[in-house]
PAKEMAR-56927 format. One record per atom (N, C-alpha, C): z, y, x. Coordinates in Angstrom, 3 decimals. Atoms other than C-alpha are relative to their C-alpha. Layout:
<nodes>
Z/Y/X
...
</nodes>
This chain:
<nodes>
1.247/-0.724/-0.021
-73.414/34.110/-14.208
0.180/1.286/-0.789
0.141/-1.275/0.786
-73.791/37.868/-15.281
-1.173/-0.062/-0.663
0.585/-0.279/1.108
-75.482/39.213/-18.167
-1.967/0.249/1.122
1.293/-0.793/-0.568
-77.591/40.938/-15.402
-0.893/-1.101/0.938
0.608/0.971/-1.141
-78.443/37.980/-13.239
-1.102/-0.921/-1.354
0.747/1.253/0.755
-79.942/35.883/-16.454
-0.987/1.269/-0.928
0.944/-1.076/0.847
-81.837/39.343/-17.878
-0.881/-0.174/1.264
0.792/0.241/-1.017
-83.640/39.117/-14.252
-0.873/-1.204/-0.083
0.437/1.517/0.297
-84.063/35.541/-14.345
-1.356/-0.088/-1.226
1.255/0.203/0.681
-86.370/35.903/-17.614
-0.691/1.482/-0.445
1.213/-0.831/-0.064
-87.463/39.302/-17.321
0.164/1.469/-1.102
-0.723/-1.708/0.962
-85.079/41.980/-19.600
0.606/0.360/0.303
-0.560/-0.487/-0.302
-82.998/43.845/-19.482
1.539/-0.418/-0.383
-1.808/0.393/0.182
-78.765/43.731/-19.594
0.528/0.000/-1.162
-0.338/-0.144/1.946
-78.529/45.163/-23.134
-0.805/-0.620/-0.710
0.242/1.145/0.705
-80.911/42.560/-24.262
0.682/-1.193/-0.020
-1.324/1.521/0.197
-78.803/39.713/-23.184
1.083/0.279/-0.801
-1.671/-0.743/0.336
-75.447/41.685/-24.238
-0.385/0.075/-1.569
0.425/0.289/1.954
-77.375/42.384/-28.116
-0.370/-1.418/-0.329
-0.059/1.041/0.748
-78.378/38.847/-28.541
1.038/-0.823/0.299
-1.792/0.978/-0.055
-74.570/37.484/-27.378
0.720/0.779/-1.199
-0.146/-0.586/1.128
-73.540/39.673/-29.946
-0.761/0.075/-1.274
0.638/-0.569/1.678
-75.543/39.249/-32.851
-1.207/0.546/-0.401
0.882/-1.081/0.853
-77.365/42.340/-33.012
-1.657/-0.032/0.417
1.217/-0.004/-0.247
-80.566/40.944/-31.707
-0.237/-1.696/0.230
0.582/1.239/0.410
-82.757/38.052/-32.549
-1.457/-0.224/0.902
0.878/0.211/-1.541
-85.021/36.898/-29.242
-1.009/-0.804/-0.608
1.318/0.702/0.310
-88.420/36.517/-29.706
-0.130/-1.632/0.496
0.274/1.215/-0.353
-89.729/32.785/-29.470
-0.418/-0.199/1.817
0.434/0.081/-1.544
-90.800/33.296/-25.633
1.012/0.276/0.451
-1.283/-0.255/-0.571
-87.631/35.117/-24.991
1.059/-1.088/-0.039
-0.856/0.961/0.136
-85.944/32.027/-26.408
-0.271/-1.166/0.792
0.471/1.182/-0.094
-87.853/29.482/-24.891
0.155/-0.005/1.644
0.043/-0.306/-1.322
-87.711/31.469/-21.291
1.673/-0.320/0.405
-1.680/0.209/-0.393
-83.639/31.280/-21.321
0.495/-1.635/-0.064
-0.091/1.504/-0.485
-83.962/27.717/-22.338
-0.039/-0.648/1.061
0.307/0.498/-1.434
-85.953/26.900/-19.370
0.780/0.557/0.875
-0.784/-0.643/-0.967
-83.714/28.858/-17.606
1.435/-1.002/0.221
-0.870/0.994/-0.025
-81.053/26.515/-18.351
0.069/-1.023/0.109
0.541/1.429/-0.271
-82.681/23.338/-18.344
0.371/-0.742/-1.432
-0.597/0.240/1.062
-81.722/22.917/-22.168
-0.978/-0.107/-1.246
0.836/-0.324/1.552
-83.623/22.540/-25.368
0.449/1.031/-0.845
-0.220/-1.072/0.907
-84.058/25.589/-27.119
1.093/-0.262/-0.861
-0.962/0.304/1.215
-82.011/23.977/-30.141
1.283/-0.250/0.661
-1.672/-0.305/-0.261
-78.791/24.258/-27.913
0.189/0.777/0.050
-0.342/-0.872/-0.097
-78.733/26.968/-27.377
-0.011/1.112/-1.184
0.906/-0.716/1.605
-80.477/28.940/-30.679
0.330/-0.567/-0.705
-0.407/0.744/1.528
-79.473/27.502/-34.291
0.054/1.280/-0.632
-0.675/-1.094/1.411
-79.128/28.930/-37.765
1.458/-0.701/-0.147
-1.843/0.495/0.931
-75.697/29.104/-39.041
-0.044/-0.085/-0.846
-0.136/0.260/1.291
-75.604/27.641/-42.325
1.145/0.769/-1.083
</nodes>
């Protein structure tokens, strides 16, 4: 799957997916919860703090 096919899927753009695979961006609770469902996954697999 491309960056660009799963920014469609919930509704951003390419350099939002691409900044929060990298780090430099921290996805609002809807944004997180929309990629979940997108995956069929509980948020908490995908999202965690790193201790």
């Amino acid at each position: 799957m491309s960056q660009q096919d799963l920014a469609n899927a919930v509704g951003v753009t390419r350099l939002t997916i691409h900044s929060i695979e990298t780090g430099k961006f921290n996805p609002s609770i809807l944004l997180a919860l929309k990629i979940a469902k997108f995956f069929e996954k509980p948020v908490e697999k995908i999202f965690y703090l790193e201790e």
